[in-house]
N, C-alpha and C positions, 0 to 999 in steps of 0.2 A: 480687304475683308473688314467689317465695322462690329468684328464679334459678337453678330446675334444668328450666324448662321448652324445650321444644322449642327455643324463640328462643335461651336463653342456651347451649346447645351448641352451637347455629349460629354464635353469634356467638364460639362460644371458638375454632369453626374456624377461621375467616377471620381472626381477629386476625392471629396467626403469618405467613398469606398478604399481609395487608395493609402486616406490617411488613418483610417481604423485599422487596414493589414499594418500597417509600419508600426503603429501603435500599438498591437498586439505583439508585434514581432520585437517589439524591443522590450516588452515584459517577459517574454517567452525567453530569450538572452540574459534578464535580469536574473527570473529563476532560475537557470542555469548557474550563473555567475555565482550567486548569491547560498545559493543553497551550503554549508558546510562538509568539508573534505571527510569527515566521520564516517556521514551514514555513506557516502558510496564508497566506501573503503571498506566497512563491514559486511556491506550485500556481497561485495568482490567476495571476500574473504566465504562468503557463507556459501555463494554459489561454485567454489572450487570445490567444495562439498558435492553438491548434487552435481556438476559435472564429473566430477570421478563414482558418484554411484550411477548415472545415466551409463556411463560407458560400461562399469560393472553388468550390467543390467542387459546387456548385448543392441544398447539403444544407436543411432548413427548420433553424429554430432550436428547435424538439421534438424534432427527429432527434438536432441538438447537446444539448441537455437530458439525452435519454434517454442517450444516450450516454457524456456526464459522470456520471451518477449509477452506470449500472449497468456498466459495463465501465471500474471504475474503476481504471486501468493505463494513463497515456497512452500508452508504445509501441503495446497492444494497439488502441488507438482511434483512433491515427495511422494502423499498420496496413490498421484495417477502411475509412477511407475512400480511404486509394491504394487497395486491392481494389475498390472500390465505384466510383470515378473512373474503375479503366481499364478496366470493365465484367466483372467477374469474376463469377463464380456465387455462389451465398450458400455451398456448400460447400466452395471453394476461399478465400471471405473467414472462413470459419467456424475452417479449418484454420488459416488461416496468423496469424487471433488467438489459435489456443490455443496455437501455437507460439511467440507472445510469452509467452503467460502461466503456462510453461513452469518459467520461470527461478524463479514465485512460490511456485511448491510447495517449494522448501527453507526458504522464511521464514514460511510456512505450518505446515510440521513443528516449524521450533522454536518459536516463537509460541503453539500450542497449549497443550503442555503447562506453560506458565505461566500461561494463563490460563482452564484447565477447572477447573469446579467440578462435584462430582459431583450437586451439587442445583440447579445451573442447572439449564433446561430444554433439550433440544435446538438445536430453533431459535433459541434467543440462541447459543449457539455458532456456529452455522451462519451467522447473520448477520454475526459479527466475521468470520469468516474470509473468509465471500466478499469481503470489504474488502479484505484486507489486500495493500496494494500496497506499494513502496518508502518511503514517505514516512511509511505507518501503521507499520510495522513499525519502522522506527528510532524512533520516536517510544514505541510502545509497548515495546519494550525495553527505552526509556530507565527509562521510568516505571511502567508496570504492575506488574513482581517487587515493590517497595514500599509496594505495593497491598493491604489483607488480601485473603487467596484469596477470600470470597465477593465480592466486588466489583471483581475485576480484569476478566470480562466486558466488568459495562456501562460501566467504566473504560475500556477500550478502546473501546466502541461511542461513549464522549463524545468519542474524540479523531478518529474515523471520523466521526461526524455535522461536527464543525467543519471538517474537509478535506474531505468531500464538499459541504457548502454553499460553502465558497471558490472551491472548484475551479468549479461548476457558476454561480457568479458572475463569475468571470473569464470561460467560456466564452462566456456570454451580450454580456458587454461587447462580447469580441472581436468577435464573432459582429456586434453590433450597428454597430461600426466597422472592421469591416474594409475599406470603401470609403481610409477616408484611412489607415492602418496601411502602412508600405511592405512588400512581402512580405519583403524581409531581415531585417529587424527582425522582424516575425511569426514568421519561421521560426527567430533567434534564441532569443528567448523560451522556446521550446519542450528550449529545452537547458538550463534552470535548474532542473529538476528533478534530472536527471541528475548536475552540476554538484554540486547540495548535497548527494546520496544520498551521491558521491566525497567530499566533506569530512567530512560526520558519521561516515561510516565511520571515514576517520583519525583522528579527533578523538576517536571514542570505542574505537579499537582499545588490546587491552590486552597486550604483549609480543607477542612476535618470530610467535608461531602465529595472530596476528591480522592482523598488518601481511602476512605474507606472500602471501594469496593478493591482495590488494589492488597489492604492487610486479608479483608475477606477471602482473596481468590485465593493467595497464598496459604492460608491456614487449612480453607477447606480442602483447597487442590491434590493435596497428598492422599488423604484422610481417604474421599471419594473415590482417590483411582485405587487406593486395598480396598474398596468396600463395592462398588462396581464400575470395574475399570471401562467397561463399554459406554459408559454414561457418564462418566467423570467430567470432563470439561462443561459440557451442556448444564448438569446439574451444578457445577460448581459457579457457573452464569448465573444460573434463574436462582439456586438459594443466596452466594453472597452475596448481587446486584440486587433483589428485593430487601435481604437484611440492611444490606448500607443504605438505601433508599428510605426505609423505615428509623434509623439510628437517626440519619440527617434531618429529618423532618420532627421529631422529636427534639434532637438537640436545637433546631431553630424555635422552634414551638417553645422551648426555657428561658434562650435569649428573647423574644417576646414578651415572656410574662412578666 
């Protein structure tokens, strides 16, 4: 053979293809590796929660399973089983999930564009994102821009695979003791998601146009849900994110002058 037969262009092809899976595949490992012991320790923690209220709920633990993996946003999946509990329609439980998952599409938009590559393939795009909930996104923030662009993808998808198996193992536990679990404590649990989102915000806010929508949500947040609790969150978005919007461009607009 003098290597220019049919085989060795076949094989000149795939090489370059072979060497982008490996390549992706050891970012994908990297996010795994890399990712900190915290947040999939609290999703555990938070999904032993909705595993013991799924089971309360006369749900199977394949329901819980499925659940966990693909509607992964626990507001949205606390959500669909009150809908589900108080006998609601699947189009009435359908809406008022998307109306949790509402709030994702801004961490979605900016997310994105740090982590397209224009020689990805579609569907691995399409996968990270359908993830990305509060927990992937601070995480991937944190870490993915340090990433080289072709591997920030499956970079993200290592730190997605390691919080969706946590998450989908707490649920199960839960799920599995929820007999001796007291429901306060169950229902507890289920606020340590939230809890941590509030501090790594802080923790990684960087001047006055970061912190501010964060004191806003806080002040108003209360205020809105005694004054109408149906609109509370929504309004507590559109009023403190345009106030802080407004403060910030103003306080740049001083350091300018």
């Amino acid at each position: 053979m003098d290597g220019t037969g049919p085989e060795a262009g076949s094989l000149a092809r795939t090489e370059p293809q072979e060497a982008v899976l490996a390549s992706r595949w050891v970012a994908f490992c990297r996010g795994v590796r890399e990712t900190p012991l915290i947040p999939p320790l609290i999703l555990s923690f938070s999904f032993i929660g909705f595993g013991a209220l799924t089971k309360e709920t006369g749900l199977s633990l394949l329901h819980t399973l499925f659940m966990s993996v693909f509607i992964f946003a626990l507001p949205g999946q606390v959500v669909l089983v009150d809908e589900m509990a108080r006998g609601a329609s699947l189009l009435t439980a359908a809406l008022a999930v998307t109306a949790t998952a509402v709030r994702l599409l801004p961490m979605t938009v900016a997310l994105l564009p740090i982590i397209r590559d224009r020689r990805d393939p579609k569907w691995l795009e399409f996968a990270a994102t359908c993830f990305i909930a509060v927990t992937v996104w601070v995480e991937a923030m944190r870490r993915t821009p340090h990433q080289p662009r072709p591997d920030r993808t499956a970079y993200t998808l290592g730190i997605v695979a390691l919080l969706v198996i946590s998450s989908s193992m707490g649920a199960v536990i839960g799920f599995l003791l929820a007999a001796s679990l007291p429901k306060t404590f169950a229902a507890a649990l289920l606020f340590l998601t939230p809890m941590y989102f509030l501090l790594s915000m802080i923790t990684s806010s960087r001047g006055k146009g970061e912190i501010l929508p964060i004191v806003a949500g806080l002040a108003l947040g209360p205020i809105l849900h005694l004054a109408v609790p149906q609109w509370d969150l929504v309004l507590t978005g559109i009023i403190g994110g345009t106030l802080s919007f407004l403060v910030a461009r103003l306080l740049q607009a001083k350091r300018r002058a």
